[in-house]
matplotlib code that plots the C-alpha trace (Angstrom):
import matplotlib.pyplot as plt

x = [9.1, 7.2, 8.0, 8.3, 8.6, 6.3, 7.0, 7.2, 5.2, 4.4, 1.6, 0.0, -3.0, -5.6, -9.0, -11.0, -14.9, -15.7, -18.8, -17.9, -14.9, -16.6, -19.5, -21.0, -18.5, -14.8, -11.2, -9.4, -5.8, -4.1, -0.5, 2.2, 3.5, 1.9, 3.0, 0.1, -0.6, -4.2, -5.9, -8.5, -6.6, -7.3, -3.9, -1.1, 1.0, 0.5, 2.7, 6.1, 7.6, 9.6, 6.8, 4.5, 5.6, 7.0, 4.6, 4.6, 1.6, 1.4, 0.7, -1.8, -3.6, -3.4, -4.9, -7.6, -8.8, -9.6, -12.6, -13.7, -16.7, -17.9, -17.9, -20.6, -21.6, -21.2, -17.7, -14.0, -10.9, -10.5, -6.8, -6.8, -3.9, -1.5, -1.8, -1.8, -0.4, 2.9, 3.1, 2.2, 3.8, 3.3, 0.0, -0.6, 1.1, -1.3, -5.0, -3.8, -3.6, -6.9, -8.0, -7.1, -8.6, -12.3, -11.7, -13.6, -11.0, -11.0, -8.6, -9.0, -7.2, -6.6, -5.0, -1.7, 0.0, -0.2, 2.7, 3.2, 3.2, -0.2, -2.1, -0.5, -2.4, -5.7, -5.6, -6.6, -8.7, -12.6, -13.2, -12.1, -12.9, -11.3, -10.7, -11.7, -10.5, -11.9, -13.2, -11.2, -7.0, -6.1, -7.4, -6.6, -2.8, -3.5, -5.3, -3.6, -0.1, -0.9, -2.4, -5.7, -4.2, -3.0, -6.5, -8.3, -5.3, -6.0, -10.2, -9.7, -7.5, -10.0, -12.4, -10.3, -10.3, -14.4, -12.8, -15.9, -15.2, -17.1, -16.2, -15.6, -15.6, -15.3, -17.5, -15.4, -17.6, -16.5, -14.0, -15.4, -19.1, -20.4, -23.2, -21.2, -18.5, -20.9, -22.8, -19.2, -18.6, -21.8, -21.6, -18.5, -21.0, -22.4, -18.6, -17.9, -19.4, -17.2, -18.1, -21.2, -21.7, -20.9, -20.2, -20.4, -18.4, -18.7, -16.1, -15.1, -12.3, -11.6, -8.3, -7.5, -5.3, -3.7, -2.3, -2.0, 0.1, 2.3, 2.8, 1.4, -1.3, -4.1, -5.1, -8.7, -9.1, -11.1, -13.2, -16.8, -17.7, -20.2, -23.4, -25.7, -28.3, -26.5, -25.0, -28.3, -29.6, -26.9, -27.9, -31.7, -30.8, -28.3, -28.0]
y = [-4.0, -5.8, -4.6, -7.6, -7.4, -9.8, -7.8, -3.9, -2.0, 1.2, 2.7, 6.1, 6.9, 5.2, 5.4, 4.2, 4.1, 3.9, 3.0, 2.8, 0.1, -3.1, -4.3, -3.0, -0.5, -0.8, 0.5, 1.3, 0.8, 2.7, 1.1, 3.1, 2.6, 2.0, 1.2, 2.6, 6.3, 6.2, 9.3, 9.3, 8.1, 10.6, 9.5, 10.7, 11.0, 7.3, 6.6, 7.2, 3.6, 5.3, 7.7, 6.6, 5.5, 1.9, 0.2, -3.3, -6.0, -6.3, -2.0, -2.1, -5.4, -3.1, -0.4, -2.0, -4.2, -0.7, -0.5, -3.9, -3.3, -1.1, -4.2, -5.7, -8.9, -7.2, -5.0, -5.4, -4.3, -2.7, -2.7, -0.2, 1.6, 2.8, -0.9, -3.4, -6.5, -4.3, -5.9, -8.6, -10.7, -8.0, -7.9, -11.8, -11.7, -9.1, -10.6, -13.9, -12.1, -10.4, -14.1, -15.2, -12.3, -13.2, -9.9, -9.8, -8.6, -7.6, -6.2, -3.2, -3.5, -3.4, -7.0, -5.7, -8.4, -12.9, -14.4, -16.5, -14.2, -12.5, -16.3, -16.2, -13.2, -14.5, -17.0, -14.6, -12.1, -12.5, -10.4, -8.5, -5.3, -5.2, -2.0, -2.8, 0.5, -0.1, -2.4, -2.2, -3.2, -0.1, 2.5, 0.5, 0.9, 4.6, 5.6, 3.1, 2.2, -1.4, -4.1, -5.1, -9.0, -8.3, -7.7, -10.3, -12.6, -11.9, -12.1, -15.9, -16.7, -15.6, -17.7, -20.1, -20.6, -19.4, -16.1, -13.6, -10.8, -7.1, -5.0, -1.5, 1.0, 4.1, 6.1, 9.0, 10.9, 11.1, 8.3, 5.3, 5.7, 4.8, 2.1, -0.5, -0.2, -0.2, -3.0, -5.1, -4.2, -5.7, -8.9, -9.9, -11.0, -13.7, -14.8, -15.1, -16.6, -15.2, -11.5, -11.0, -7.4, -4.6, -1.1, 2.3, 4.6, 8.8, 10.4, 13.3, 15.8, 16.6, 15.5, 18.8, 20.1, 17.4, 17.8, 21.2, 21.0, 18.6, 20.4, 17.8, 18.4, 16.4, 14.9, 15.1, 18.5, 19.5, 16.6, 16.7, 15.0, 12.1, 12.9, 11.0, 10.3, 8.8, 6.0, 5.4, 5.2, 2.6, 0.6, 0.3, -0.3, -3.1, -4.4]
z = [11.9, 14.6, 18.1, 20.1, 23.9, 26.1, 29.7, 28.4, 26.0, 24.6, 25.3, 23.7, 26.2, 28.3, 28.0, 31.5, 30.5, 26.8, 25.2, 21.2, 21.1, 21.3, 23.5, 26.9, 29.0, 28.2, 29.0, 26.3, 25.9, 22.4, 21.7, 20.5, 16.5, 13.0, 9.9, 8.0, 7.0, 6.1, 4.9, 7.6, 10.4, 13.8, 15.8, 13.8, 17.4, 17.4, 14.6, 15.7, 17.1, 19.7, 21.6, 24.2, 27.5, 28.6, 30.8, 32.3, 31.7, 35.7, 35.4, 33.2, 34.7, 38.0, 36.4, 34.2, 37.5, 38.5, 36.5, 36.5, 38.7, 35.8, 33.1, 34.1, 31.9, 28.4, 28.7, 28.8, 27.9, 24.1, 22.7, 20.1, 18.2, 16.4, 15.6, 18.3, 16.4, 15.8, 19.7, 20.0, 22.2, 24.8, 24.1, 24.4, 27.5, 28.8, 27.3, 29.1, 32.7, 31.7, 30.8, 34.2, 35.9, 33.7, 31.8, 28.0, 25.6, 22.1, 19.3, 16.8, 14.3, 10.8, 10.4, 8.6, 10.5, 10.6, 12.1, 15.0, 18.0, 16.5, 16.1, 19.9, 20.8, 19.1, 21.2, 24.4, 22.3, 22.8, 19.6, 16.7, 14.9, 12.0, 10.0, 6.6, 5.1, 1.4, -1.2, -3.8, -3.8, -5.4, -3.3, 0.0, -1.0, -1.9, 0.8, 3.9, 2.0, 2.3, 0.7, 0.7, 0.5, 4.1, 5.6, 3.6, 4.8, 8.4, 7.8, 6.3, 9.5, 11.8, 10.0, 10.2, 14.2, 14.2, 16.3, 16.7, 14.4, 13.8, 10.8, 10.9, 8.3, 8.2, 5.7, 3.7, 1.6, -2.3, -1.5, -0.1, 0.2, -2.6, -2.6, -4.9, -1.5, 0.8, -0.5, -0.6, 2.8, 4.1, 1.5, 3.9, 6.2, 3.4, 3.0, 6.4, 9.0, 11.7, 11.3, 13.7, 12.6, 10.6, 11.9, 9.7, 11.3, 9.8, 9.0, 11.1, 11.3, 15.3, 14.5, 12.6, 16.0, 16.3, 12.8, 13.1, 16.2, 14.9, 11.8, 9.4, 6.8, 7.3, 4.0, 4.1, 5.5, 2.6, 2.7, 4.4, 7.2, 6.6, 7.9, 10.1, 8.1, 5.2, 7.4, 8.8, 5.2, 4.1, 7.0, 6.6, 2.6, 3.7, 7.2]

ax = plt.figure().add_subplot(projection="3d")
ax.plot(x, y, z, "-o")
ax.set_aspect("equal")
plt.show()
């Protein structure tokens, strides 16, 4: 299921100036394509393989070199998804011109993929943030359709090569934020020394027109958004 292509990928949308996809000011890039369906997920017209448009790495260096000026020390160049590692070898081929060009870059993700052309990629990604959808194997294939194993797989590799890695996850009231989860969640960072943060992310539901318009029924459109204050609680209780 991996779409391999090192000169032409496809690309859902571009982001120029973000502020909540990694470090400092960033350009965000979503790819095309994902083989999950998670409950939660915001970009259901990023799962179809075959929509987005074709673009070249030399078009999207062009474009991200654009913004540079804007970096400053801290920013970069966030790929986001769909999910990213679905291509890979385009994506390797486009993190090493941003390497070349002294361009920070970092992956989101949710680590459903470990072959060769994604250790390839990791080798030109500054940082990670890796979805970590739930705590428990069960729900994760429930909620995401894949296994849990395929995340933790991906977490021991990154500890493996010491790659700089921030958690993300997102907080879905009455499914996953309970404190026995949330208290997992941040215990990663005792089992791992790569992870250098832990993000809670609220639930929200902005993506209801999206689903609408498509003609899909968002799961979770009875479900309440998380509220502000509980994350901030979690975090003074376990950060």
């Amino acid at each position: 299921m991996n779409q391999c292509n090192k000169n032409i990928g496809r690309i859902h949308s571009f982001q120029s100036l973000g502020t909540v996809d990694g470090p400092g000011i960033r350009s965000v890039i979503f790819m095309q394509g994902c083989p999950l369906r998670c409950v939660c997920c915001h970009n259901p017209d990023t799962w179809d393989f075959s929509g987005g448009e074709a673009q070249t790495v030399e078009y999207l260096v062009d474009k991200v070199l654009r913004y540079k000026a804007y970096y400053g020390s801290d920013g970069g160049v966030t790929v986001s998804g769909g999910e990213p590692l679905m291509q890979a070898e385009f994506l390797a081929e486009l993190f090493k011109n941003l390497k070349q060009k002294e361009i920070h870059t970092a992956l989101d993700t949710s680590g459903c993929v470990l072959n060769e052309s994604v250790k390839e990629l990791l080798q030109y990604t500054d940082l990670l943030l890796l979805d970590f959808k739930y705590t428990n194997s069960d729900n994760y294939l429930k909620y995401t359709k894949m296994e849990m194993s395929k995340t933790l797989e991906f977490l021991n590799y990154l500890e493996e090569i010491k790659k700089p890695t921030w958690i993300r996850y997102v907080v879905i009231p009455n499914l996953n934020d309970t404190d026995d989860a949330i208290s997992k969640v941040f215990e990663l960072r005792n089992q791992y020394s790569c992870i250098q943060k832990i993000e809670l992310l609220p639930f929200r539901k902005l993506c209801l027109e999206k689903y609408e318009n498509m003609g899909i029924e968002f799961p979770l459109k009875d479900t309440p958004e998380a509220k502000r204050e509980f994350i901030d609680e979690m975090y003074k209780k376990y950060q």
